[in-house]
C-alpha positions as CSV (number, residue, x, y, z in Angstrom):
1,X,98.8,153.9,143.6
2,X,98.4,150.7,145.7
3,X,102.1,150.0,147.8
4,X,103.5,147.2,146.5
5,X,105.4,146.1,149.6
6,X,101.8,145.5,151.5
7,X,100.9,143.7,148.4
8,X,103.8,141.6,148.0
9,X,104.3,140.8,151.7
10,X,100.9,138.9,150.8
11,X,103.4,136.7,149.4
12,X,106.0,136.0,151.7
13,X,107.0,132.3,152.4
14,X,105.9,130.9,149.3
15,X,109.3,130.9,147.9
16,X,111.1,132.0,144.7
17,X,108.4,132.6,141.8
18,X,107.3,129.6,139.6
19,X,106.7,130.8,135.9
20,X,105.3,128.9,133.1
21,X,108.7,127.7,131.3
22,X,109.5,127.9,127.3
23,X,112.1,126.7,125.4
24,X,114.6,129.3,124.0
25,X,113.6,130.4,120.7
26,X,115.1,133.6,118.4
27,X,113.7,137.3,119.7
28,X,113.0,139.1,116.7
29,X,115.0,141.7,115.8
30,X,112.5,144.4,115.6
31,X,110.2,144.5,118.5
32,X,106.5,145.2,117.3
33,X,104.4,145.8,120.8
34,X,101.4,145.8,118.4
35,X,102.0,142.6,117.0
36,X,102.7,141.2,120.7
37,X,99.4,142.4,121.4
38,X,97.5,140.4,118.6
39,X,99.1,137.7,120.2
40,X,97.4,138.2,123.9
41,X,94.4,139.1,121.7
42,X,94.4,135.3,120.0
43,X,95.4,134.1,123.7
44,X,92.8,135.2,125.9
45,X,90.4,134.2,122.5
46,X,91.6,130.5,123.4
47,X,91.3,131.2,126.9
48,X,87.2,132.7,126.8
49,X,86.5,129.5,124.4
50,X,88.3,127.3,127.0
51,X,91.0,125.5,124.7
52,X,93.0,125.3,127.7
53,X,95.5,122.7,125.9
54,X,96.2,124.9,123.1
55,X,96.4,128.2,125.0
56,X,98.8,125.9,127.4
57,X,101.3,125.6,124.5
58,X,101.2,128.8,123.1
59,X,101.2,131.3,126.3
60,X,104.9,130.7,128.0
61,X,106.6,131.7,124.2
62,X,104.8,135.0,124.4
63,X,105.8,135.6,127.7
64,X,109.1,135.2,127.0
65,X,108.9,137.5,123.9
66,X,107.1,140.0,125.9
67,X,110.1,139.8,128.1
68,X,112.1,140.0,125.6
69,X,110.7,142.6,124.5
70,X,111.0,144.7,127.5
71,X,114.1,144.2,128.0
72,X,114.7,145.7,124.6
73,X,113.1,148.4,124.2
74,X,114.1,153.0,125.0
75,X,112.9,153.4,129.2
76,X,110.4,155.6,127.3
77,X,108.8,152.7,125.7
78,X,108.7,150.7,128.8
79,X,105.2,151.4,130.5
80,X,103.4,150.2,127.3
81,X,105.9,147.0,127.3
82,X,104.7,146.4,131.5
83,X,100.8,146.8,130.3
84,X,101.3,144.2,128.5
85,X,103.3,141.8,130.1
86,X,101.6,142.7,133.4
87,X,98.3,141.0,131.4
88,X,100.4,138.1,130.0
89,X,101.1,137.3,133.6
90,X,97.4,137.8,134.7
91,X,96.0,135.7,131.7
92,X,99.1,132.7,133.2
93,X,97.7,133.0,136.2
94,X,94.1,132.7,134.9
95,X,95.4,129.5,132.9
96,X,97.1,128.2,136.4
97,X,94.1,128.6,138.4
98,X,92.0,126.6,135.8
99,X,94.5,123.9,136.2
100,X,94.9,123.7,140.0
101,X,97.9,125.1,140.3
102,X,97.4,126.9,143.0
103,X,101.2,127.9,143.7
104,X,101.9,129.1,140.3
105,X,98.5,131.2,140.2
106,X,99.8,133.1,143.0
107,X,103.2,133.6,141.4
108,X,102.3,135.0,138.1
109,X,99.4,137.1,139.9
110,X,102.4,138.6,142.1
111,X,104.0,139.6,138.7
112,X,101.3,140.8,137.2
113,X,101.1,143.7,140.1
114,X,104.6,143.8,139.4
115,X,104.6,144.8,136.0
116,X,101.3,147.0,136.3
117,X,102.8,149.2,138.8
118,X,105.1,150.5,136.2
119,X,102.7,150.5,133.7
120,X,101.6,153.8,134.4
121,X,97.7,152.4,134.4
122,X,95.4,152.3,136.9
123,X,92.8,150.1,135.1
124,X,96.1,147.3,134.3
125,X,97.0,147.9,137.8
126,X,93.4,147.7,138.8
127,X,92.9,144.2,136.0
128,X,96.0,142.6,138.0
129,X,95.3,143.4,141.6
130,X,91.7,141.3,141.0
131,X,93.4,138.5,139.5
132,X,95.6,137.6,143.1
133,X,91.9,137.0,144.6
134,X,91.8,133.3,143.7
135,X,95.2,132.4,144.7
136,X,94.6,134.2,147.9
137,X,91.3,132.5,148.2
138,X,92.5,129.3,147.7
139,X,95.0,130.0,150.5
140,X,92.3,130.4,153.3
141,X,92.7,134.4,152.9
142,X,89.7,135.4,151.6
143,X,89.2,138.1,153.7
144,X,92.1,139.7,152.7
145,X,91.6,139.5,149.3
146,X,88.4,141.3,149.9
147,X,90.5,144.2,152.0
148,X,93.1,144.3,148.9
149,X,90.1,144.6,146.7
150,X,87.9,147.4,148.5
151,X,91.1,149.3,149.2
152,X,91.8,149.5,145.0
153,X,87.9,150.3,144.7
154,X,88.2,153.0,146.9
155,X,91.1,154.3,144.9
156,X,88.7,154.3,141.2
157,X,85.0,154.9,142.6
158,X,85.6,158.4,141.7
159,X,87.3,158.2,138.7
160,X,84.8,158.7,135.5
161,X,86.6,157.2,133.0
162,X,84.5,154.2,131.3
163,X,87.7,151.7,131.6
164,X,88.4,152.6,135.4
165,X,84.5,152.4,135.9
166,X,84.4,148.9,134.3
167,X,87.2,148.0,136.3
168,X,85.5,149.1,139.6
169,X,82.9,146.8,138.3
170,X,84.6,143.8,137.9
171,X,86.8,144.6,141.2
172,X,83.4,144.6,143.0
173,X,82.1,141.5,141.5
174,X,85.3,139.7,142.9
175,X,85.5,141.2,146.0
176,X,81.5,139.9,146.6
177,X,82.4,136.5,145.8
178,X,85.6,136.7,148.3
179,X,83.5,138.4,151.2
180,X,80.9,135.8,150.5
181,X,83.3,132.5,150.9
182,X,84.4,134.4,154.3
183,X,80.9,134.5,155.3
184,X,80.3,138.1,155.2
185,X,76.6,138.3,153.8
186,X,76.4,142.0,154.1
187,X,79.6,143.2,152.8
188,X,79.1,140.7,149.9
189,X,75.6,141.9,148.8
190,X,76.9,145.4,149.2
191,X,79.3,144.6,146.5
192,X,77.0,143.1,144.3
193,X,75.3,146.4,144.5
194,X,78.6,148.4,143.9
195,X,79.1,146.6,140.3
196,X,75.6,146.9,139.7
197,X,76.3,150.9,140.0
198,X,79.3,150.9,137.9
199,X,77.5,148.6,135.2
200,X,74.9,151.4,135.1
201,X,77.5,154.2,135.0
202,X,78.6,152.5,132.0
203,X,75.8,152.7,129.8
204,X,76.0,150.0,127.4
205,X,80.1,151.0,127.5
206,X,82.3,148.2,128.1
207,X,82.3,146.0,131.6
208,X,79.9,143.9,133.6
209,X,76.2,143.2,132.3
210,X,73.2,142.8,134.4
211,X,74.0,139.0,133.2
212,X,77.5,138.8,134.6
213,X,76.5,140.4,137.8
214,X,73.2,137.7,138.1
215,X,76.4,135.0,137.1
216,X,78.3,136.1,139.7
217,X,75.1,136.4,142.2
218,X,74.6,132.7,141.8
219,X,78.0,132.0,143.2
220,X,77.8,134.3,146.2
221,X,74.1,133.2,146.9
222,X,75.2,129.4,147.2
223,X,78.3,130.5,149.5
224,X,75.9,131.9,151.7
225,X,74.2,129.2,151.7
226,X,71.3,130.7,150.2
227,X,71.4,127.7,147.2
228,X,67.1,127.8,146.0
229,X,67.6,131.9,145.2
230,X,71.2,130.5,143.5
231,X,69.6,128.3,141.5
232,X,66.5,130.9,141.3
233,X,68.9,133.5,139.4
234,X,70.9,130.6,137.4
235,X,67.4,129.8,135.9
236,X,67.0,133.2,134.5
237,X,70.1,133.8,133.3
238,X,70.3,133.0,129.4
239,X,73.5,131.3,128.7
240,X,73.0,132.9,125.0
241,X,73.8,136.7,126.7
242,X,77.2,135.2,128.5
243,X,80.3,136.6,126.4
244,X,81.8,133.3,125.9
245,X,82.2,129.1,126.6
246,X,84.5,129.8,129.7
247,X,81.3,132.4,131.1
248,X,78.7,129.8,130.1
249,X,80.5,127.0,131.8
250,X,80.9,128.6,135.0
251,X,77.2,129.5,135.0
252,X,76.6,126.0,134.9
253,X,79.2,125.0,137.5
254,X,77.6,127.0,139.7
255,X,74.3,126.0,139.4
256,X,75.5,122.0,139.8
257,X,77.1,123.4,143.1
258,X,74.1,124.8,144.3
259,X,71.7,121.8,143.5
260,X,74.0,119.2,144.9
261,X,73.9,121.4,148.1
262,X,70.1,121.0,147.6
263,X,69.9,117.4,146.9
264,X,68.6,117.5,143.4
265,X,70.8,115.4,141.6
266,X,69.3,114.9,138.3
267,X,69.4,118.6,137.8
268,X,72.6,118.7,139.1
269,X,74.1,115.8,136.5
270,X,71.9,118.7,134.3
271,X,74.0,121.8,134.9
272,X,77.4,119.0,134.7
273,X,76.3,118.1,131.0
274,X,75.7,121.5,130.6
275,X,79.3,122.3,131.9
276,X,80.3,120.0,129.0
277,X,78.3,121.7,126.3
278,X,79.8,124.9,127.0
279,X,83.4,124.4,127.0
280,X,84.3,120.9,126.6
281,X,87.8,120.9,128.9
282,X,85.8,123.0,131.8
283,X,84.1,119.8,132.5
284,X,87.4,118.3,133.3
285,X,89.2,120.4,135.5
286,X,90.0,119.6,138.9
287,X,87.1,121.5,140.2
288,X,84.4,120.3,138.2
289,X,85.6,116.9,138.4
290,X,85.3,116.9,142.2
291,X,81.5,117.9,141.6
292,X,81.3,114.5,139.1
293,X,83.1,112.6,142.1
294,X,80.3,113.8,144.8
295,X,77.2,113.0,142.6
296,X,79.3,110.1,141.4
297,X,79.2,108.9,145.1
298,X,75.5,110.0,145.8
299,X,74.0,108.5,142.3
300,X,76.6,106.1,141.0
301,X,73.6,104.8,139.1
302,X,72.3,108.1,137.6
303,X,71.8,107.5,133.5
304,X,74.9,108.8,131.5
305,X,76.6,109.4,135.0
306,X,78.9,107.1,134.8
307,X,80.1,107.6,131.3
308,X,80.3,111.3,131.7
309,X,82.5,110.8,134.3
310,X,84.9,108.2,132.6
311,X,85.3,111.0,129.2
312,X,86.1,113.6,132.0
313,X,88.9,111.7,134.1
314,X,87.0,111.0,136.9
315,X,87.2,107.1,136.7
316,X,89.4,105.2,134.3
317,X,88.4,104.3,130.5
């Protein structure tokens, strides 16, 4: 079990918690966990296929059933009830990062390890721990997201259980892409390795493919600074194989990233369009926007450039 007082002291200074708010609406009187489940089910759906508006509206309402919920049901009911708010939370903090919301990310990845912990499930604990990576990232502390990631790897690498095998898997693909934005080449190929292990422990069970791991190598290659073998492995990747729009967007984020750093910016406007294709609102968050802005700056007078950038709110309409 990973000691939740050195995780949360992660936290300290940030303040009281910001959670995603919902108007007050009737509980039902008979809590179905089952039915709450279908709901995350039809949530994450939105959030894989990157309707980010929709999932938006629809996410703070279950959260506060799930709550609700919890608060309702026998103590012997309650670990079940923390599984799932615990991946509520990480899915809001998913939804937060997409957005830029840095702050909130954080927060609802904090309760996510909160919940989990009483979920009696290492692979929820496991799911929820991975998910305060980005905020912590996006605070400058990369490295110690990779320590609080290798410490909970350490804890499953063992185990033989396909779902705490997958989640060593996705654990190390995270971790690699930490260690790598902190400059650690080593540790982060290393990593890479470590989910390539688990993926073939698996056997065809759930958890990373060879393609997810050769989508995450792209990332980690271009924060080494290693951007032709990034865009080497982006080439080779079918999109087709990703699991979803969300997948196949970040693929092609991360192939723009790495040709800008190369100077090929008609490949780069490429991967953007491709961005697009994928999941139409991934090509206007925050992140991918900034990407527009830079080859916007470099190429103001690439074909299609321009408009692309005014249908993603990069320049007024």
């Amino acid at each position: 079990m990973v000691d939740r007082r050195h995780l949360l002291a992660f936290g300290a200074g940030l303040g009281a918690a910001t959670f995603l708010a919902a108007p007050a609406h009737a509980v039902p009187a008979t809590v179905d966990l089952n039915t709450l489940r279908r709901r995350l089910s039809a949530r994450r759906a939105e959030f894989s296929t990157a309707q980010y508006a929709d999932l938006a509206a629809r996410l703070p309402a279950l959260r506060q059933d799930v709550l609700a919920a919890r608060r309702s049901l026998p103590n012997a009911r309650h670990q079940p009830a923390n599984a799932l708010l615990a991946r509520v939370e990480v899915l809001s903090s998913e939804l937060a990062v997409k957005a830029g919301r840095d702050e909130s990310a954080w927060s609802h990845a904090r309760a996510a390890v909160a919940a989990a912990e009483d979920s009696g499930s290492p692979s929820v604990l496991a799911e929820a721990i991975r998910i305060c990576a980005t905020p912590l990232r996006r605070q400058g502390r990369a490295g110690e997201a990779v320590l609080l990631l290798k410490n909970t790897i350490n804890r499953l690498i063992s185990e033989s259980e396909p779902v705490n095998v997958a989640a060593v898997g996705e654990l190390a693909l995270t971790a690699a892409y930490s260690a790598a934005l902190a400059g650690r080449e080593t540790e982060a190929l290393v990593l890479v390795e470590t989910a390539a292990d688990a993926a073939g422990r698996l056997k065809g069970a759930s958890g990373p493919t060879v393609h997810q791991i050769a989508l995450y190598e792209v990332g980690v290659n271009h924060l080494l600074g290693f951007d032709a073998t990034a865009v080497r492995i982006a080439q080779r990747i079918d999109p087709r194989l990703l699991p979803a729009g969300e997948r196949r967007a970040r693929l092609a984020t991360d192939a723009a990233r790495a040709l800008l750093a190369l100077g090929d910016h008609d490949q780069a406007f490429v991967s953007l369009l491709a961005v697009e294709d994928a999941a139409q609102e991934e090509a206007s968050r925050p992140s991918v926007r900034a990407l527009t802005g830079t080859l916007l700056e470099r190429r103001p007078r690439l074909a299609g450039l321009g408009a692309f950038a005014a249908r993603t709110g990069v320049v007024p309409v």
